[in-house]
KOLKOLDO-578263 format. One record per residue (C-alpha): x, y, z; residue number from 1; residue in one letter. Coordinates in nm, 2 decimals. Layout:
((X,Y,Z),NUM,'A'),
...
//
This chain:
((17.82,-16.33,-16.36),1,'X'),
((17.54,-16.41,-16.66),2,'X'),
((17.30,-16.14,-16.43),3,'X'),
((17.54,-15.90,-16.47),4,'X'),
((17.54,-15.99,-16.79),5,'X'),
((17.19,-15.98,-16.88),6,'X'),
((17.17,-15.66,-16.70),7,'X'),
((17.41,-15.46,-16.91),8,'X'),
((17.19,-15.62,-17.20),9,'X'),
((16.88,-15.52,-17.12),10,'X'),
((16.99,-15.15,-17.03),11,'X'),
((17.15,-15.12,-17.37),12,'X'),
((16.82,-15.25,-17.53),13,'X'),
((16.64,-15.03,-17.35),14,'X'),
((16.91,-14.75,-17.43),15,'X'),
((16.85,-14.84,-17.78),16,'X'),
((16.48,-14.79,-17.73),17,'X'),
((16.51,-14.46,-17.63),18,'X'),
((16.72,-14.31,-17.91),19,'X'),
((16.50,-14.48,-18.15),20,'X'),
((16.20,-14.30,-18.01),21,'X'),
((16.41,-13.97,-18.02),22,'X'),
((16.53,-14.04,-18.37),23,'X'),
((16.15,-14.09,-18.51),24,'X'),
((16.04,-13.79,-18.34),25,'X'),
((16.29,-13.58,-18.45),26,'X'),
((16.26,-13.31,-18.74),27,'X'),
((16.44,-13.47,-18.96),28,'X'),
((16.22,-13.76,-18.94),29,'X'),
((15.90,-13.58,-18.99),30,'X'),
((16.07,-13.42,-19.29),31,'X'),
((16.11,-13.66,-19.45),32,'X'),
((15.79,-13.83,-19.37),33,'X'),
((15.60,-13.54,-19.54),34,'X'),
((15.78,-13.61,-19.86),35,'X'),
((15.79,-14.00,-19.86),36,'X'),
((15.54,-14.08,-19.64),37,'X'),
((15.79,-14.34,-19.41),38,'X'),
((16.03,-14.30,-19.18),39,'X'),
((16.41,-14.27,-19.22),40,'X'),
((16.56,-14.61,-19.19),41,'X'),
((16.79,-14.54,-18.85),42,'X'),
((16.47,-14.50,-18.60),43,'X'),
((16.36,-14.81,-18.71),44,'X'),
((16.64,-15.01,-18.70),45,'X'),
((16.73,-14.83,-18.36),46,'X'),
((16.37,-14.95,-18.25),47,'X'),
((16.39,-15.31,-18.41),48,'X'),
((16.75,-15.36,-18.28),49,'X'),
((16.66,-15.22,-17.91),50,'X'),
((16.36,-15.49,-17.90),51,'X'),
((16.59,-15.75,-17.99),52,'X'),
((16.81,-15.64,-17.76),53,'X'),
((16.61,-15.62,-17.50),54,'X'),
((16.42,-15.91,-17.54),55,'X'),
((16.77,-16.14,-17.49),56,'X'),
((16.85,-15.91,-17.19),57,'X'),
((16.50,-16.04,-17.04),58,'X'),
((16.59,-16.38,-17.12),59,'X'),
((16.91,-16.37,-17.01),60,'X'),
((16.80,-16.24,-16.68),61,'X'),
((16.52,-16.53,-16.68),62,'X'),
((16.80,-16.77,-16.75),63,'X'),
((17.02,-16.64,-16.49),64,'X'),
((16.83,-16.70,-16.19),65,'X'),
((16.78,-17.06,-16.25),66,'X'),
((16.99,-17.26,-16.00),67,'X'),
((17.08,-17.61,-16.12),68,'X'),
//
């Protein structure tokens, strides 16, 4: 049960990933870039929260396979 788990976390981590790297590439993000010189604040905190989230997917996969 705590694969399945851990599986369905790391795919919505990595899910999260994605749009992030859509969401900084996007015009709207390079607009406003040119004016402010940073990003808009949802790619990053798509890409910060889809590390995270992957990063406990990973371990919960790790932590998953042990057998006691």
């Amino acid at each position: 049960m705590s694969r399945i788990i851990g599986v369905t976390v790391l795919a919505g981590g990595i899910l999260l990933l994605i749009l992030g790297i859509h969401a900084y590439n996007s015009s709207g993000s390079d607009f406003s870039r040119l004016f402010t010189g940073a990003a808009t604040d949802k790619p990053l905190w798509l890409l910060v929260g889809g590390t995270v989230v992957t990063v406990l997917g990973l371990v919960g996969l790790v932590r998953g396979t042990k057998t006691a």
